[in-house]
N, C-alpha and C positions, 0 to 999 in steps of 0.2 A: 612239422613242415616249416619250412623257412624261403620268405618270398624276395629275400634281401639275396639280387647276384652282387653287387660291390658299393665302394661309397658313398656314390650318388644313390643309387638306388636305396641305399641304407637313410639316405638322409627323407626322401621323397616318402619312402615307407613311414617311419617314424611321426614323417607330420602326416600323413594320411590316416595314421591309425588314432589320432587324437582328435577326427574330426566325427565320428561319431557322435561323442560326448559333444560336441559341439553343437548338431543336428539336432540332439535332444534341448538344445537351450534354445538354438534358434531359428527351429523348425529346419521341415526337411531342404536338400540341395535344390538348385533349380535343376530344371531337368533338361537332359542332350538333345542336342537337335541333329536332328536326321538329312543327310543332304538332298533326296529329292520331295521334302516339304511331309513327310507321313507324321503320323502324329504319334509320338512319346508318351506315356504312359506310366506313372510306379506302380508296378505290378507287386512289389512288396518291398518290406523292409524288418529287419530283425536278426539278419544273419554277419555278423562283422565282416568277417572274409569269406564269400558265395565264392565257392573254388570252379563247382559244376552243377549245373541245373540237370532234373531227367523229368517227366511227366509219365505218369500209371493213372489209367482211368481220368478223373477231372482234376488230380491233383496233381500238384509240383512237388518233388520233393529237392531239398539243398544240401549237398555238402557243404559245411563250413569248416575250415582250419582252424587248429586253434594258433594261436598268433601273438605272441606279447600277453598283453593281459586280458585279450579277448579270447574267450572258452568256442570251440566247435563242436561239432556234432551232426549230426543228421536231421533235419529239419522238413517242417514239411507246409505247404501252401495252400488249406485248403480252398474249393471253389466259394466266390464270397467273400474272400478273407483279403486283407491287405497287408495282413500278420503273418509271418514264417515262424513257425512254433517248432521247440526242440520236443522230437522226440523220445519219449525216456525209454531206458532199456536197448538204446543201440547202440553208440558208439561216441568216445570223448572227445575224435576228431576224425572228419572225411576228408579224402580230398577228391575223388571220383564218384560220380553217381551215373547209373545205366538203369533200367529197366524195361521186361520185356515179359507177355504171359502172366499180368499181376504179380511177378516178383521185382523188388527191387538192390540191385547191385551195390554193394558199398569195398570201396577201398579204403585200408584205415590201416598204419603202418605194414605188415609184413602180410596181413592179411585181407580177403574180399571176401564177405560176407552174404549169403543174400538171404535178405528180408521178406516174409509171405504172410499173406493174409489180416491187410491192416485195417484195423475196426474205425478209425476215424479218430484214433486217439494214439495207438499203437499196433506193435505189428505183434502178430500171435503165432508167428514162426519166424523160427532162424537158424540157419544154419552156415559154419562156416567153412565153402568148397575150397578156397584155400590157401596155406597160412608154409610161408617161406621161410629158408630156414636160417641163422643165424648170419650167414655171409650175403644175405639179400637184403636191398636195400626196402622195398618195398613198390608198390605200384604208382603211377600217377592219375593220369586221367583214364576212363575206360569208355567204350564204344562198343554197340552188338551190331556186328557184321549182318550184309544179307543171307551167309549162308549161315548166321544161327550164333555164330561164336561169340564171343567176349575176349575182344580188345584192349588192351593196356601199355603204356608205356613204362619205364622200368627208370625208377627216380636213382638221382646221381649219387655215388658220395662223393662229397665236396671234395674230399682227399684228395679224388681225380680230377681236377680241373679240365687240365691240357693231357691226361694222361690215362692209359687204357685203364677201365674201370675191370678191376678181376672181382669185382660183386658176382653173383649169381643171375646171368642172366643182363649183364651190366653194357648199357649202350645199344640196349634193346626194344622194338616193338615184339611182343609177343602175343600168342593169341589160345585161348580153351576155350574148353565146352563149356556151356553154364552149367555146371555140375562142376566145373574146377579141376576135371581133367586133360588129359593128350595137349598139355602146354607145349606150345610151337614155338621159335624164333621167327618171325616173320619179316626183320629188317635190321641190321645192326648198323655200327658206325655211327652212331647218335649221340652226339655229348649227351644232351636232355630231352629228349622225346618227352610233350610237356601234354596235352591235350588230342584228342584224335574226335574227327567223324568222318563218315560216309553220307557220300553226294548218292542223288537216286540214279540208279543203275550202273555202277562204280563199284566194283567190288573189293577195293582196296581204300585204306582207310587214309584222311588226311591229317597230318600229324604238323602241330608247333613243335619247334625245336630250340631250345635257348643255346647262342654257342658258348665258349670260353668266358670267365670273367677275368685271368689274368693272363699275362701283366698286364696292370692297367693301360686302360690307352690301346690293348690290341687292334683293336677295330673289328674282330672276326664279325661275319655278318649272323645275324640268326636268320633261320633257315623256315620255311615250310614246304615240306616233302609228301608225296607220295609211297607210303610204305608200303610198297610190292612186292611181295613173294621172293625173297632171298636177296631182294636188293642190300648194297652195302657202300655207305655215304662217306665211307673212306677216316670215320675222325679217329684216332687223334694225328694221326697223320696229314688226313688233309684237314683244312678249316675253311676255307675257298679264301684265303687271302694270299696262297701263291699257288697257281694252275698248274706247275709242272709236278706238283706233290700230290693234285687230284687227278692225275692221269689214270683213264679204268676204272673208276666208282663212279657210283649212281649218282645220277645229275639232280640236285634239287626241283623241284618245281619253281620256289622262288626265294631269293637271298634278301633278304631285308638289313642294307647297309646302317652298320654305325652313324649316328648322328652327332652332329658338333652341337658342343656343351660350352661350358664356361670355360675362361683360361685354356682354351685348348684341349680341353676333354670330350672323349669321345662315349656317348650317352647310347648303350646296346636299348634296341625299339622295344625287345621282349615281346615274342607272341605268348598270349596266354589261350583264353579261351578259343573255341574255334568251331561255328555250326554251319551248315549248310541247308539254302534255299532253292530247289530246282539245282540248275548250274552255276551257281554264284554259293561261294564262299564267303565267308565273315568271321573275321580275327581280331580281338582283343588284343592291343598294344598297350601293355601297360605305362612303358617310358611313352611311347608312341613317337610322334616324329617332333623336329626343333621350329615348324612351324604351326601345327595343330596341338601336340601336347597329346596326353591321352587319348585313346581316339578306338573305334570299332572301325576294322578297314572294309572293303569290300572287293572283290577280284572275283574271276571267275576259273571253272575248274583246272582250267588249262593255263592256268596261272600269270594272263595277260589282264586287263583295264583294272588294274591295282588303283584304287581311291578311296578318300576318307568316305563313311557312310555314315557315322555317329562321331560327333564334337562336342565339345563344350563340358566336358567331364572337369569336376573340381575336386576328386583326387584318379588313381591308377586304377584302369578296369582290367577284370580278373576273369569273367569268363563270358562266353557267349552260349547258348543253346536254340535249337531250333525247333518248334513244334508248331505244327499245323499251317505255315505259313509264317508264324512269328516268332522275333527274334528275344530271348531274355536274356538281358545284360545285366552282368555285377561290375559293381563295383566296391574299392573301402571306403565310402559311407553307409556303406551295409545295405543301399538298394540297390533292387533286382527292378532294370527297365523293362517293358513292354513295348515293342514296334514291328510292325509289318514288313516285312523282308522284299 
């Protein structure tokens, strides 16, 4: 997995990932602050790159990437624990986690695995529903729909920038049974369909979208969409940075413009994570915006009162999840926030 879209982003990555080892010298980060005053929380730490949180029962469990010289895997939080511990026997590196029925879902290059009956050390089943074939890039985030399925977006190869991905399934939300059958296209036209959830009563899933990284300097916006049943968002054709190229495809939900950088550069916001609270959405911006910086946004379903919700992050946050009311945020110093939604 590679978290680097261009440059800046390469540079921003690079010193984030050194701050870890830093945390270990001199204690942990301070912690975000929430903009209508709720109270933050480290709900853990231990996982370098927390890609997607999922909860089964009282526990969390973490995908992490592996990343530079930080190792990933499937991690888990239990109740009690401030510690996200790898768990041995599943996987070298996640980037999706879902779970539903005591099983838990993992995306891990070409294939999703799912994981059953874990004794509190490990899991004592597994099986893998399903493993893609040589011209498939692989999954990204995943999500279980209300009518049962499992969700996934379909990771890019780089190859295709600006340009039709002929992967398997390439520029895709798609969607199976948990059993790893009857795979659907469920939305195409997607440079990077990066993260997906469902709001309650909504039966279409809400999806991060990273757009273009080159040529530098594009500006193409990144996108978050609602991925509807055969909708089609027009890329690599359209990017929404000229309207008469997006004539006839599916309208985003919301375009999250390029921000001004140094020297005239323009800094893509990147949504990464992405959970839902009632009707209010919550998105992970890793670059985030040029006057907050990294940031957790907050909007609502219908993709209006766009605002920062979580600031003060001292490197790039990577995912959001939602469970019971609250929100767990990662980020690269390897903590997973706690806050009420």
């Amino acid at each position: 997995m590679k978290l680097i879209r261009n440059a800046t982003m390469a540079v921003l990555l690079i010193g984030a990932l050194l701050i870890p080892a830093m945390v270990q010298a001199a204690g942990p980060p301070p912690l975000p602050k929430a903009a209508n005053g709720a109270k933050v929380e480290r709900f853990a730490t231990g996982v370098p790159v927390p890609t997607q949180v999922a909860f089964s029962g009282r526990n969390a469990f973490v995908a992490g990437a592996t990343e530079g010289p930080f190792k990933g895997g499937l991690f888990v939080v239990k109740p009690g624990s401030k510690k996200a511990v790898k768990i041995p026997g599943t996987v070298k590196g996640a980037f999706g986690v879902a779970a539903r029925s005591g099983k838990v879902f993992v995306s891990s290059g070409r294939k999703v695995i799912a994981f059953s009956r874990f004794d509190g050390k490990r899991f004592r089943g597994r099986k893998v529903i399903f493993s893609g074939p040589k011209n498939f890039t692989g999954f990204s985030g995943l999500a279980i729909g209300p009518n049962g399925r499992l969700y996934a977006g379909v990771s890019l190869n780089q190859k295709y920038d600006h340009a039709p991905d002929p992967s398997k399934f390439g520029n895709s939300v798609v969607s199976m049974t948990r059993g790893g059958k009857d795979v659907r296209v469920v939305s195409t036209g997607l440079r990077q369909p990066w993260m997906l959830t469902f709001a309650p009563g909504i039966r279409d899933p809400f999806v991060s979208v990273l757009s273009q990284d080159l040529p530098a300097n594009n500006g193409a916006p990144d996108l978050i969409v609602k991925a509807t049943r055969g909708a089609d968002f027009g890329f690599p054709e359209c990017n929404w940075l000229n309207e008469e190229t997006c004539e006839g495809v599916s309208e985003p939900l919301v375009r999250l413009e390029a921000q001004p950088g140094p020297k005239n550069s323009l800094n893509q916001q990147s949504p990464m994570g992405i959970g839902a609270v009632g009707s209010k959405l919550y998105v992970a911006l890793f670059g985030g915006t040029a006057q907050a910086g990294p940031q957790v946004m907050k909007m609502k379903t219908d993709g209006s009162g766009i605002k920062p919700y979580l600031t003060g992050f001292v490197a790039p946050v990577l995912s959001v999840a939602s469970h019971k009311g609250n929100l767990y945020v990662g980020d690269l110093t390897g903590s997973i926030y706690k806050v009420r939604g």
